[in-house]
C-alpha positions as CSV (number, residue, x, y, z in Angstrom):
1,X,164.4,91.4,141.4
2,X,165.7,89.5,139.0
3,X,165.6,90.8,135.0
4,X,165.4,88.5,132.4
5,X,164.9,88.9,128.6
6,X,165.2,86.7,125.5
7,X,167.4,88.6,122.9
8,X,167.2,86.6,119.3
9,X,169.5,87.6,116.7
10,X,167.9,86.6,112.8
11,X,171.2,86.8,110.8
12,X,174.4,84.9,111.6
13,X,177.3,87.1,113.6
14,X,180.7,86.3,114.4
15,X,180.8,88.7,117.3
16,X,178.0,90.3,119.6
17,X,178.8,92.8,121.8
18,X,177.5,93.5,125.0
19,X,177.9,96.8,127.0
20,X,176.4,97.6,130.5
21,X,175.9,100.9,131.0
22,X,174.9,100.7,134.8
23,X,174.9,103.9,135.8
24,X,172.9,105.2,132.5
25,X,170.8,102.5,133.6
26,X,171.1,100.3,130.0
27,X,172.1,97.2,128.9
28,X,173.0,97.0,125.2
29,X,173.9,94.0,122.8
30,X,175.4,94.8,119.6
31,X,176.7,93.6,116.4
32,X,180.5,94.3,117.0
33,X,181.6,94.3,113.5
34,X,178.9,97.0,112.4
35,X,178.8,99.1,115.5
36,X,174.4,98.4,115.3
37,X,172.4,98.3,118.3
38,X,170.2,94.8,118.4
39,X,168.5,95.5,121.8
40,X,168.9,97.6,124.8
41,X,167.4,96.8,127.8
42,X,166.4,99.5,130.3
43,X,166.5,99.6,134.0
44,X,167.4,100.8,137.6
45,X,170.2,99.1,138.4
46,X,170.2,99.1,142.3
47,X,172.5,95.9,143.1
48,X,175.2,94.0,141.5
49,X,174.7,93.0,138.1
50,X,175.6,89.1,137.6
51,X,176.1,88.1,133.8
52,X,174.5,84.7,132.4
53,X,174.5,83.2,129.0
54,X,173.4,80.1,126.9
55,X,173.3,79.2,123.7
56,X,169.8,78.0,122.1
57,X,172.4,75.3,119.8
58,X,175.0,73.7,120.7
59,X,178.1,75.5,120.0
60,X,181.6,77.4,121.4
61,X,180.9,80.8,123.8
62,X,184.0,83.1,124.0
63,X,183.9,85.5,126.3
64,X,186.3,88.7,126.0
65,X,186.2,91.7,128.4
66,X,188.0,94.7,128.9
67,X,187.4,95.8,125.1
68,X,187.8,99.6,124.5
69,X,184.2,101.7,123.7
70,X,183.2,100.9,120.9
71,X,182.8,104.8,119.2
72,X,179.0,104.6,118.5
73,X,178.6,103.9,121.9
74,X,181.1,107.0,123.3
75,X,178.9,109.6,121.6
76,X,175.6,108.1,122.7
């Protein structure tokens, strides 16, 4: 089944970062200048994950991956 959730952000961020935990069972988005936790989303992840984004204005996505841990997240 498919899991879908609306994550709004109130202030203005540069960068957002996003960090599946699949075997915890979390996904997390995060500011990624401040190292805080905006939402984490909870569940049994039993298939492959498939990542989708829009943006509610129109404007420029960059995607990055590969980024090391960030350290907030390594002693959670």
């Amino acid at each position: 089944t498919g899991v879908m959730s609306d994550v709004r952000v109130t202030e203005h961020l540069a960068r957002i970062g996003i960090l599946l935990d699949y075997s915890g069972g979390r996904l997390l988005f995060f500011n990624a200048e401040r190292g805080l936790v905006l939402f984490t989303i909870r569940h049994k992840f039993t298939d492959a994950a498939y990542p989708a984004f829009a943006l509610e204005k129109a404007g420029a996505l960059t995607l990055r991956t590969g980024m090391e841990l960030p350290e907030f997240v390594k002693h959670s």
